[in-house]
OpenMM code with the backbone's topology and positions (N, CA, C; nanometers):
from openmm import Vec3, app, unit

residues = "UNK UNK UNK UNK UNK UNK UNK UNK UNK UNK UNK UNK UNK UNK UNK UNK UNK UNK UNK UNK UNK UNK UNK UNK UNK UNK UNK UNK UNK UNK UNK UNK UNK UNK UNK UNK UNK UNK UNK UNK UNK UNK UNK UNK UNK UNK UNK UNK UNK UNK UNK UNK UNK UNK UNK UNK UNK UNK UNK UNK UNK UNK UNK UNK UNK UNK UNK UNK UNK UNK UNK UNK UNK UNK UNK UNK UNK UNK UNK UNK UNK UNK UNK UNK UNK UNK UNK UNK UNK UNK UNK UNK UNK UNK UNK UNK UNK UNK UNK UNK UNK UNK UNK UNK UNK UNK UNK".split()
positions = [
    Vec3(-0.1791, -0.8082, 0.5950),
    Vec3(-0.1647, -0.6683, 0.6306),
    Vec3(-0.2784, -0.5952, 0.5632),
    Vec3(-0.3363, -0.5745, 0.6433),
    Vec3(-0.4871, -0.4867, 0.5578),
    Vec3(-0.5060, -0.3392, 0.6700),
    Vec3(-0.4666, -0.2590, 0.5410),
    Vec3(-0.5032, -0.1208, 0.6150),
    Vec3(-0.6118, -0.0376, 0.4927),
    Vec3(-0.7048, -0.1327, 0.4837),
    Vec3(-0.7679, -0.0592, 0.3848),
    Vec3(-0.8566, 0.0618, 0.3947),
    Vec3(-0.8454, 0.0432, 0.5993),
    Vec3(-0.8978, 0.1856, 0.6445),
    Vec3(-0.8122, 0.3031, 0.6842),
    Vec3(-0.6597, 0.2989, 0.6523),
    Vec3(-0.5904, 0.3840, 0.6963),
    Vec3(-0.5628, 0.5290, 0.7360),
    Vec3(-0.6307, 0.6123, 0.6805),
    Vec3(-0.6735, 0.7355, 0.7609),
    Vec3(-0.7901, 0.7729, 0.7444),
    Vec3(-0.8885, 0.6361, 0.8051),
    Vec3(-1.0377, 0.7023, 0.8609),
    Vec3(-1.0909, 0.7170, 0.7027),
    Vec3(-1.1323, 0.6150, 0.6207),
    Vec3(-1.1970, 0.6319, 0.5341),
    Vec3(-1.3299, 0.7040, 0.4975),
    Vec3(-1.3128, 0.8372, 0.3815),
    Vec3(-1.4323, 0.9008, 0.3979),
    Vec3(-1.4457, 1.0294, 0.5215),
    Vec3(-1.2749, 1.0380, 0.5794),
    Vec3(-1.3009, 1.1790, 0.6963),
    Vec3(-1.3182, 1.2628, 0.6109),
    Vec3(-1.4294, 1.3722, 0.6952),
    Vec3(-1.4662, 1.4923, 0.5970),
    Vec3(-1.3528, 1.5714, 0.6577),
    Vec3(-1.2784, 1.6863, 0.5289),
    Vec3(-1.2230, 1.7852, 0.6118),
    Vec3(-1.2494, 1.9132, 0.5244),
    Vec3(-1.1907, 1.9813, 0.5386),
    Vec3(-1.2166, 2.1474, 0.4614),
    Vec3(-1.0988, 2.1227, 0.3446),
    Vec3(-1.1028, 2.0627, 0.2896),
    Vec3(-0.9491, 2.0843, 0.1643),
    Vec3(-0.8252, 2.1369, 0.2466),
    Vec3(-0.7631, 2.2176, 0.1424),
    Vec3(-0.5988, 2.2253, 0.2090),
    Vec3(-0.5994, 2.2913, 0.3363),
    Vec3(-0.6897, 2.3629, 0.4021),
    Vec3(-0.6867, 2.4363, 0.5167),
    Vec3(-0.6298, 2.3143, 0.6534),
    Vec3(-0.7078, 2.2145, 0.6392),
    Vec3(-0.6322, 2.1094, 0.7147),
    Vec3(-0.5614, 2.0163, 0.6980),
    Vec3(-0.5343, 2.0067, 0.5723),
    Vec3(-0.3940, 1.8938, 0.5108),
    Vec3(-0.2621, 1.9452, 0.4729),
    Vec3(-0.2592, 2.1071, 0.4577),
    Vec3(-0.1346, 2.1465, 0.3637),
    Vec3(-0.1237, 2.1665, 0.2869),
    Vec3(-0.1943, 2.0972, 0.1818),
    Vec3(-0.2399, 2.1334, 0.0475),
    Vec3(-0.1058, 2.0631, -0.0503),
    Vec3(-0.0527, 1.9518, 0.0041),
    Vec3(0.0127, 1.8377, -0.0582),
    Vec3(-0.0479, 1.6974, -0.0889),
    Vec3(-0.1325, 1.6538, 0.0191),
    Vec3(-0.1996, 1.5390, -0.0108),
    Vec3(-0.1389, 1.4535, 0.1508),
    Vec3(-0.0792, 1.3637, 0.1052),
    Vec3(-0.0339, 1.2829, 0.2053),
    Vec3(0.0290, 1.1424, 0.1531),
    Vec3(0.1501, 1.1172, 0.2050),
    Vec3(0.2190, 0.9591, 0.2098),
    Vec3(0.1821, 0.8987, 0.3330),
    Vec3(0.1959, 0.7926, 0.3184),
    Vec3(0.1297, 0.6708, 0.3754),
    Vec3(0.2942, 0.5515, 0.3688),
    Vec3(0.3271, 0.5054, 0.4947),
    Vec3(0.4263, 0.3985, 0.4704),
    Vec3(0.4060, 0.2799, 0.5687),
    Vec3(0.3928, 0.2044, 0.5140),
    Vec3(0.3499, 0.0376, 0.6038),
    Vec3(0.4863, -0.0283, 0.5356),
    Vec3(0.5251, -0.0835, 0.6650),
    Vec3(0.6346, -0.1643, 0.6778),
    Vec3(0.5901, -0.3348, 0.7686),
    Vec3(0.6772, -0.4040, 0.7065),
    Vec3(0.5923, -0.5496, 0.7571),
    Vec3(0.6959, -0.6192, 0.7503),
    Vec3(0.7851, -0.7628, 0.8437),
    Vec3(0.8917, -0.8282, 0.8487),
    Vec3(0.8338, -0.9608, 0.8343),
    Vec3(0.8395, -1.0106, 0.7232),
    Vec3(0.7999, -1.1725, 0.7016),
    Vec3(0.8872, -1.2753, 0.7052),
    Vec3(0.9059, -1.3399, 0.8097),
    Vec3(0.9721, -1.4891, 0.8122),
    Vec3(0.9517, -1.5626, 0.6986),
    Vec3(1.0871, -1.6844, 0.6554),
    Vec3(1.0099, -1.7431, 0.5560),
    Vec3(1.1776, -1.8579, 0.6068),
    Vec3(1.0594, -1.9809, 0.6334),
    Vec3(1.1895, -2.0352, 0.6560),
    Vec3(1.2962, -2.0920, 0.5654),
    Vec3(1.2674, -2.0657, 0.4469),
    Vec3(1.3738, -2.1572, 0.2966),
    Vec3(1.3495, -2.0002, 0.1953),
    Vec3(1.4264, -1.9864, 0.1371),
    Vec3(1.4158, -1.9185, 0.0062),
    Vec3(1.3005, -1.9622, -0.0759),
    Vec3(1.1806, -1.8631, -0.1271),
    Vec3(1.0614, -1.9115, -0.2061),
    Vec3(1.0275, -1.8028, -0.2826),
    Vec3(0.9606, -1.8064, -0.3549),
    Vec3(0.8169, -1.7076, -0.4576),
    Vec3(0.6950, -1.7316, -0.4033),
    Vec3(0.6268, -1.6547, -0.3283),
    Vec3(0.5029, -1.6281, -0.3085),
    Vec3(0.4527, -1.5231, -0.3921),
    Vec3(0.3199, -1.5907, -0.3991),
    Vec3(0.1888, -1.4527, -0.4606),
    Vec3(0.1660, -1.4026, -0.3748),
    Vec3(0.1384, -1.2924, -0.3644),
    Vec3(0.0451, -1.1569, -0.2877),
    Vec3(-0.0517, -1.1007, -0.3816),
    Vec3(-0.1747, -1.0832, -0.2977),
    Vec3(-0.2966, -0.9919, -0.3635),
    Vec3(-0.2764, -0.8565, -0.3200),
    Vec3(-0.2457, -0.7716, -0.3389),
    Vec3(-0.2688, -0.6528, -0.3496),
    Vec3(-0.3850, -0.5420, -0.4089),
    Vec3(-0.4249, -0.5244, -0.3162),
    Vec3(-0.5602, -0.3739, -0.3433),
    Vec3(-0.5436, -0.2485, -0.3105),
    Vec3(-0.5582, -0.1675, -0.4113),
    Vec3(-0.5465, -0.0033, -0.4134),
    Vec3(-0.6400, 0.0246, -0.4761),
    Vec3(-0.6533, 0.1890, -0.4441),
    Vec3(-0.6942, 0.2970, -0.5740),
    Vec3(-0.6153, 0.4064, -0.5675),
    Vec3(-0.5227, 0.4330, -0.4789),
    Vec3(-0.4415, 0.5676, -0.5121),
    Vec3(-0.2654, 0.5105, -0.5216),
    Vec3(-0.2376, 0.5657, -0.5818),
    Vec3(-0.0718, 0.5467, -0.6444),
    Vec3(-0.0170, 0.5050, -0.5234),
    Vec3(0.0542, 0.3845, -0.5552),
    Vec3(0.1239, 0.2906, -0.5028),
    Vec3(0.2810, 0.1752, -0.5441),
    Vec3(0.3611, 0.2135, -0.4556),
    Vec3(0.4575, 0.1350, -0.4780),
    Vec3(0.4902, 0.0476, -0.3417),
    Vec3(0.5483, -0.0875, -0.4015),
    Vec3(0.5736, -0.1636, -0.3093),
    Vec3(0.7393, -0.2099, -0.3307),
    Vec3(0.8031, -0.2754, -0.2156),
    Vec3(0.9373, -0.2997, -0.1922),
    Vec3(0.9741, -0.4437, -0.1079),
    Vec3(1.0415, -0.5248, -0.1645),
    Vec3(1.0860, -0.6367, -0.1030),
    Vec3(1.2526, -0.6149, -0.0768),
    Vec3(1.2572, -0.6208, 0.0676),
    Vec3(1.4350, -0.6514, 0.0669),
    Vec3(1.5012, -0.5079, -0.0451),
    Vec3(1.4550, -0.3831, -0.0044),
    Vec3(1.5394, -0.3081, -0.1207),
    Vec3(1.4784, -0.2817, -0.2677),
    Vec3(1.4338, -0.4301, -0.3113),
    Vec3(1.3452, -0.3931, -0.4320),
    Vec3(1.2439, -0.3630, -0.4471),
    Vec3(1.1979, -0.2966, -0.5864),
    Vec3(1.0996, -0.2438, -0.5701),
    Vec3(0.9980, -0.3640, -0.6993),
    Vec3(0.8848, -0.4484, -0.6211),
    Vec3(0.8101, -0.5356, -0.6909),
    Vec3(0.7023, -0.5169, -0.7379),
    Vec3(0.6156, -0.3836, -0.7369),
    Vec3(0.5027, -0.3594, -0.7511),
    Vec3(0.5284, -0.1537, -0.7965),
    Vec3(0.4678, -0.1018, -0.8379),
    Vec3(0.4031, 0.0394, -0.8390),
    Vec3(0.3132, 0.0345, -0.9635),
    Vec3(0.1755, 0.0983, -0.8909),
    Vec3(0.0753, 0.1128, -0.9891),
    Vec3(0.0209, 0.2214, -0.9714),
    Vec3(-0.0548, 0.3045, -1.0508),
    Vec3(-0.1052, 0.4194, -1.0383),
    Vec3(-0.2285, 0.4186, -0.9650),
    Vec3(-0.3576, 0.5543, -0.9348),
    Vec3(-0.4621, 0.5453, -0.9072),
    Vec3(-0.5550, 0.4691, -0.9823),
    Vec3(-0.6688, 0.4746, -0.9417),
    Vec3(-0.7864, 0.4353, -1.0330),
    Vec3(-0.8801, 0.5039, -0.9313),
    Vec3(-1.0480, 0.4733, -1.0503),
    Vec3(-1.1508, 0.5155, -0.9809),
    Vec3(-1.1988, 0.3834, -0.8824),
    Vec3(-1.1820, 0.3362, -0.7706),
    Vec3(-1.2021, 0.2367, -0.7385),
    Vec3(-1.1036, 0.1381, -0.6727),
    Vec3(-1.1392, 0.0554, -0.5993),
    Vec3(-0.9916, -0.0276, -0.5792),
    Vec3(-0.9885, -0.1398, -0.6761),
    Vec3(-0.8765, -0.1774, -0.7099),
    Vec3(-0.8570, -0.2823, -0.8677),
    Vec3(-0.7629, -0.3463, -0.7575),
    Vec3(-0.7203, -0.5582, -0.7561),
    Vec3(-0.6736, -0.5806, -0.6881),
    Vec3(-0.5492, -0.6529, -0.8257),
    Vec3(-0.4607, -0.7029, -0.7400),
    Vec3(-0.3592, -0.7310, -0.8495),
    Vec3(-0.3079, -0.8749, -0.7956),
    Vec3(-0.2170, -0.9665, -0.8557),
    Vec3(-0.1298, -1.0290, -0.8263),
    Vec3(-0.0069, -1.0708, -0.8382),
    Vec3(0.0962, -1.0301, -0.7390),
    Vec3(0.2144, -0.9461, -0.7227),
    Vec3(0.2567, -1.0928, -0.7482),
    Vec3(0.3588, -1.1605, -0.8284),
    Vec3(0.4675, -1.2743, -0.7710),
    Vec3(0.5950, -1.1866, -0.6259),
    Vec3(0.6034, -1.2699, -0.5471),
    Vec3(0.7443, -1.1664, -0.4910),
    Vec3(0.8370, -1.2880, -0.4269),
    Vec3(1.0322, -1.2536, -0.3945),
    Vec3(1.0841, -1.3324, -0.3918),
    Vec3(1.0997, -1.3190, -0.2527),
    Vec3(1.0952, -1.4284, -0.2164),
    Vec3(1.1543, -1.4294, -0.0157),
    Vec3(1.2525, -1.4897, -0.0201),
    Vec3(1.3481, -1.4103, 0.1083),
    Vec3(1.4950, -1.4894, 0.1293),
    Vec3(1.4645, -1.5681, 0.2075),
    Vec3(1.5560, -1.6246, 0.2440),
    Vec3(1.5187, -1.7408, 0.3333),
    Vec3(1.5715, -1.6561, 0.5052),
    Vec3(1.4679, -1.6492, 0.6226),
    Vec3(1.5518, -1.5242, 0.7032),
    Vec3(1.3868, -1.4101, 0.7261),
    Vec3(1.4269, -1.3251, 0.7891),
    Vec3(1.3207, -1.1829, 0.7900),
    Vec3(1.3318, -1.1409, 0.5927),
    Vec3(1.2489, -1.1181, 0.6134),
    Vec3(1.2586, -1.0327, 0.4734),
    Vec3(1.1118, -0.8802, 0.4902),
    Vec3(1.1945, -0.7345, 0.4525),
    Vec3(1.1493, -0.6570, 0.4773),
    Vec3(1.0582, -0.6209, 0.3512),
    Vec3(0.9171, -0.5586, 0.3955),
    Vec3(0.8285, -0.5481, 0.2840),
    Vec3(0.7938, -0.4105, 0.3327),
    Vec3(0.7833, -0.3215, 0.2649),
    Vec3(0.7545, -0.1075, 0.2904),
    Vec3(0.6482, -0.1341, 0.1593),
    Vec3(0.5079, -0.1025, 0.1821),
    Vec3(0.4680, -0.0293, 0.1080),
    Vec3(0.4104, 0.1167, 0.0965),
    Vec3(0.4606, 0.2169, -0.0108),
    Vec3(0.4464, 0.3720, 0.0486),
    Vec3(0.3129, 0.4026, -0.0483),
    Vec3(0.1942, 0.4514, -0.0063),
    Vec3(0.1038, 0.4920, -0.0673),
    Vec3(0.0939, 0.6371, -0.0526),
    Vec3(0.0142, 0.7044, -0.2094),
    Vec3(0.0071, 0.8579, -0.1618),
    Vec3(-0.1207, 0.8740, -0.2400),
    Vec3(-0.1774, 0.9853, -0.1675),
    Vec3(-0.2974, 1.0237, -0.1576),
    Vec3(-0.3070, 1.1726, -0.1627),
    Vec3(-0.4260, 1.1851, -0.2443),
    Vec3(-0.4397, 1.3494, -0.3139),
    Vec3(-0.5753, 1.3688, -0.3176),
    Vec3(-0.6164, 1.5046, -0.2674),
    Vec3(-0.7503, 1.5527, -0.2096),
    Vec3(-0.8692, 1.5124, -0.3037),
    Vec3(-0.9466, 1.5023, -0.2004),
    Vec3(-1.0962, 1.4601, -0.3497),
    Vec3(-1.2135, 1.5224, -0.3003),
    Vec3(-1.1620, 1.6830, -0.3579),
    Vec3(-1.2741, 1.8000, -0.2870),
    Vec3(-1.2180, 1.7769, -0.1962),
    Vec3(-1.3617, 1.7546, -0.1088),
    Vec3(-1.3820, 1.7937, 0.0288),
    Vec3(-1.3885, 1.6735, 0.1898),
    Vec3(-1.3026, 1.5638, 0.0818),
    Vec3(-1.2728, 1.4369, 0.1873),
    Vec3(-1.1499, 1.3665, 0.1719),
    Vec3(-1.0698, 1.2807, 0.2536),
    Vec3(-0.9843, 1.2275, 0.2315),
    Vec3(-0.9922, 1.0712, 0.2464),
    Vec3(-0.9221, 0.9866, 0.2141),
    Vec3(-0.9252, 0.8815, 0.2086),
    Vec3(-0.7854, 0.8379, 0.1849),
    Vec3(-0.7447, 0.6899, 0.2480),
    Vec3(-0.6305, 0.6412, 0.1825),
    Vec3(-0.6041, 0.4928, 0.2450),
    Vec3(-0.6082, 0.4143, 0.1484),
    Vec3(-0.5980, 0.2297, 0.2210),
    Vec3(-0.5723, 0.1429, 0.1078),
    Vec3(-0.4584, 0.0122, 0.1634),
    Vec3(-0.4258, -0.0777, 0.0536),
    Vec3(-0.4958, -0.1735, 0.1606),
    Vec3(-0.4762, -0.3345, 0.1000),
    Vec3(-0.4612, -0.4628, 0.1788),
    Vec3(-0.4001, -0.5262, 0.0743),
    Vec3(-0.3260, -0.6087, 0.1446),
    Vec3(-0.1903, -0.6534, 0.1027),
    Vec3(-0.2025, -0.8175, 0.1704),
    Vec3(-0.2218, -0.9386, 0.0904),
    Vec3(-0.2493, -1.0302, 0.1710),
    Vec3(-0.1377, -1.1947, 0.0986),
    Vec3(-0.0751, -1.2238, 0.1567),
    Vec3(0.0161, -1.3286, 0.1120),
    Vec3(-0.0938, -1.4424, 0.0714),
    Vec3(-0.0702, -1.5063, -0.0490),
    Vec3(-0.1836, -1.6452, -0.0864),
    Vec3(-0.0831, -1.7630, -0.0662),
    Vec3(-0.0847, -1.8638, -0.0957),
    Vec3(-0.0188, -1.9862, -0.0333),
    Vec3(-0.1086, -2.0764, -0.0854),
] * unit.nanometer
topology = app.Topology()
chain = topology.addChain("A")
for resn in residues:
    res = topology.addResidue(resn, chain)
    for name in ("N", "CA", "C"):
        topology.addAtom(name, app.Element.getBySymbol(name[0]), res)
């Protein structure tokens, strides 16, 4: 799941005149099969505050940075769909916006 371009990385806009002057959430939702109960790693990449959710829980939240910093999440799969939401939020920088994770299962 890589949305590391998620709203148009780098759109110029005028500050709050066209956002609201809140910033913006961001929610990616993703249904992963897994045929037995397991622990997989996930890489995860951000730079703006981020939390992630398996099945209800919550396995990941990290703050901003200057930059994207990538991480490695352990997470538990049921055996079945298992639901993954990650909600990112994003806050003005001047006079552009930006906002993108990638989120990639290792094996």
């Amino acid at each position: 799941l890589d949305l590391t371009y998620l709203a148009r990385h780098g759109t110029k806009i005028r500050g709050e005149i066209e956002l609201g002057g809140m910033g913006h959430a961001f929610l990616a939702r993703r249904v992963i099969t897994s045929p037995k109960a397991r622990r997989v790693i996930v890489q995860l990449s951000h730079d703006d505050p981020l939390r992630m959710r398996v099945n209800g829980r919550e396995i990941y939240r990290g703050g901003g940075s200057n930059g994207f910093v990538t991480h490695r999440v352990p997470v538990k799969l049921d055996a079945g769909d298992n639901e993954v939401i990650v909600q990112l939020t994003n806050f003005f920088n001047v006079n552009f916006n930006w906002a993108g994770f990638a989120l990639r299962l290792l094996e």
